[in-house]
N, C-alpha and C positions, 0 to 999 in steps of 0.2 A: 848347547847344553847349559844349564843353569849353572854349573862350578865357574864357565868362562863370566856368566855375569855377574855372580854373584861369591869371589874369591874367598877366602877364607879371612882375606884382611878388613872385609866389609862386613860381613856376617858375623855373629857374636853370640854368643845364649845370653838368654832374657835375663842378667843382672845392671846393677846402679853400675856403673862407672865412675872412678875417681875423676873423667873427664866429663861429668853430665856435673851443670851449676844447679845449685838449688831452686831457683825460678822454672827449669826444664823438668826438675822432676814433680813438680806443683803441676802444669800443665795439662792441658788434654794431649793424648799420645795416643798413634795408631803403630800396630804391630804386626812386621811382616813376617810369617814364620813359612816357612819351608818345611815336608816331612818325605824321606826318599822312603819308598818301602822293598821289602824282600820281592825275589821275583814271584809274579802269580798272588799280591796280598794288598793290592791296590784300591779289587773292590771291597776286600774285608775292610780296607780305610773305610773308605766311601760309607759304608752300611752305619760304621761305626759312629762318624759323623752324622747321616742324617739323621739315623735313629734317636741317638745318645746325645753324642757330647756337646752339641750348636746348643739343646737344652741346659744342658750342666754350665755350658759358658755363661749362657743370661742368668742361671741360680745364682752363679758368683762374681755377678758384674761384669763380665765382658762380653762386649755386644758382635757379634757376627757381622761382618760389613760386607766379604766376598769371600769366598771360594771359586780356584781355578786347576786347571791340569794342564799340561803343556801339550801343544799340539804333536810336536816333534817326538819322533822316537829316539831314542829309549824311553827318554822320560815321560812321555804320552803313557805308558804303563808303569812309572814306581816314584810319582811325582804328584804331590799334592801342597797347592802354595794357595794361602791366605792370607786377610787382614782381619786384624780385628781394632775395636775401640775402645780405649782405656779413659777411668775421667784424669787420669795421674799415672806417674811412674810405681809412685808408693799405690795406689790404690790397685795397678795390673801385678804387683810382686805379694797381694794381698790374695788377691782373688787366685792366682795359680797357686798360691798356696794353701786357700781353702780349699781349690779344684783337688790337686796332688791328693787330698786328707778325707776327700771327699767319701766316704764307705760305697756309695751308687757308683761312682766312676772304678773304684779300684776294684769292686766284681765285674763291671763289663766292660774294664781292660785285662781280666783274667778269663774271661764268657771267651771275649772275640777272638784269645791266641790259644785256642785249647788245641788246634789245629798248627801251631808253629807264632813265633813272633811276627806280627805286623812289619813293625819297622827294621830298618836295616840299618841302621846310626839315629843318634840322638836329634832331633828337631833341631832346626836353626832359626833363631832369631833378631829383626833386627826393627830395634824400636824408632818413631819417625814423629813429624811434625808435619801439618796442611801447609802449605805454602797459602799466601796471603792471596792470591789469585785460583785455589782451589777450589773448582765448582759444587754446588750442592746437586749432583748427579741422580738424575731420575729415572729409572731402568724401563727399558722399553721392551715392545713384543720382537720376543727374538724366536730365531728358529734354529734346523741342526748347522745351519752356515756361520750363522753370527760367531765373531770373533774378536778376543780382545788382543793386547798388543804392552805387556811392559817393557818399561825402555828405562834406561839407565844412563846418565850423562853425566861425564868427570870433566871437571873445567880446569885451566890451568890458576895458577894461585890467583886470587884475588876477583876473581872473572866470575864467580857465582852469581854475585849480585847485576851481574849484566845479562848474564841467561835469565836470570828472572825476570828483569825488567824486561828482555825479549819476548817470552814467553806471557806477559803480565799484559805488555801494551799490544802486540802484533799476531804472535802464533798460535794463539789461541783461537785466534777468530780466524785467522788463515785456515788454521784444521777444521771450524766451522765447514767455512766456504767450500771445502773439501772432502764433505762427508766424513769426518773423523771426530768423533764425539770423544766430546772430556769427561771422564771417569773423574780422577783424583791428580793431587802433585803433592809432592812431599818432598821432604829433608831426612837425612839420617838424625838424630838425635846428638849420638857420640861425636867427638872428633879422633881422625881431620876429614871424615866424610862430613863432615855437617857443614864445613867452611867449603867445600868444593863438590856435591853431587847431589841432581836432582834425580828423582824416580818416579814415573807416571804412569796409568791408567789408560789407555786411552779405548775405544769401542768402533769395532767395521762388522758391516752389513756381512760381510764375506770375507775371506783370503783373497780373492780376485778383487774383491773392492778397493782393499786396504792396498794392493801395489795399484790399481789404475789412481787412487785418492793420492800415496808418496809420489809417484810419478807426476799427479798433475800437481804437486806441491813444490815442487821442488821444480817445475818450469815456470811457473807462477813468478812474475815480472816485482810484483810487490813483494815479493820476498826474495826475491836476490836482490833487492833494495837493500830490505831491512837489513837481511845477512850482512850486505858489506857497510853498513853504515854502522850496525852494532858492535864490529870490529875495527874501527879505525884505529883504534889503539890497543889493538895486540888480538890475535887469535882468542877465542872464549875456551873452546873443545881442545883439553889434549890427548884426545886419544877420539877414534868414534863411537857414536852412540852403541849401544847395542839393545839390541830387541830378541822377546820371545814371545813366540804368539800363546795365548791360551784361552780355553773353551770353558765357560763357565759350567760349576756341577747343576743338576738337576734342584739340587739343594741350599743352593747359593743365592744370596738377598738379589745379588746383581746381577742381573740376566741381559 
């Protein structure tokens, strides 16, 4: 379930933080938001987005990058998680705020609950940075198998910069080698997730693909190399990854 990945201490609604420096809020930023809905009101989301709101987003500068739903139940029906791309932090607290004022969006977010509220608690979001080895990801012909895979990794202090240089120099091309294509990599924005947790994208053929691909990953001679050589001085992970799978919408850049 996404509260296990995604706790209440890492998630944030979309403002500045007294912990975000001024160069951070200058920057280009990507925004992960989460939206849980009432039960039975998941494809009123859905409709709402493809019709409406992906439009209203580009009116007010923010660009659509993916939409996903989770594979697993419960949330497979009252779960809808995306990204989008901001060119700044001031310039995404601009645009939701011309969105929010918008007269288009505030009738058909009045149109689509005449029938009961949409959502069931307020959207979560949490704002992010590309990692310097994030790929310019190119979507390919998928089908109703294709499956993606977010993953989330907390490192113990100090040890971020070594998952990166793992992931920068080795496990990249590892997950090449292994049918597991790279989406995105990012950082949280805020601290102390931005000094110690990556979050990734990554792309399978199938669910059966994606465990015979970890499986052969993870037997894979050159990465129980790398694994223990990038730890010679202290463990990286203090806790384990954690993963959830999800199906890209009908409507989604990323397929």
């Amino acid at each position: 379930m996404l509260s296990h990945i995604f706790p209440s201490g890492l998630f944030t609604v979309a403002a500045v933080s007294m912990f975000v420096l001024p160069s951070e809020i200058a920057a280009e930023v990507y925004e992960l938001r989460t939206y849980t809905t009432n039960e039975g009101k998941l494809d009123n989301l859905n409709n709402r987005f493809r019709d409406h709101t992906i439009h209203l987003f580009d009116k007010h500068g923010m660009e659509s990058v993916g939409y996903w739903v989770p594979t697993a139940e419960p949330a497979s029906q009252n779960t809808l998680i995306y990204v989008l791309k901001h060119a700044s932090r001031d310039a995404a607290t601009a645009s939701w705020n011309a969105f929010a004022a918008d007269p288009e969006w505030r009738k058909i977010a009045k149109d689509s609950q005449v029938d009961g509220r949409i959502l069931a608690k307020a959207p979560t979001s949490l704002f992010m940075t590309a990692a310097d080895y994030s790929p310019v990801f190119k979507s390919a012909a998928s089908d109703a198998h294709t499956v993606f895979e977010l993953r989330v990794y907390r490192t113990h202090q100090n040890k971020l910069q070594n998952l990166d240089a793992r992931f920068r120099d080795h496990t990249i091309s590892l997950f090449n080698r292994h049918r597991m294509q790279s989406v995105a990599y990012w950082h949280p924005v805020e601290k102390p997730e931005s000094s110690d947790t990556l979050i990734y994208i990554i792309r399978h053929a199938s669910r059966d693909t994606a465990t015979a691909s970890w499986k052969a990953f993870l037997a894979d001679e050159e990465w129980k190399k790398v694994a223990k050589q990038s730890q010679l001085d202290g463990t990286i992970l203090r806790e384990p990854p954690e993963s959830t799978f999800i199906k890209a919408t009908d409507y989604s850049a990323i397929q």
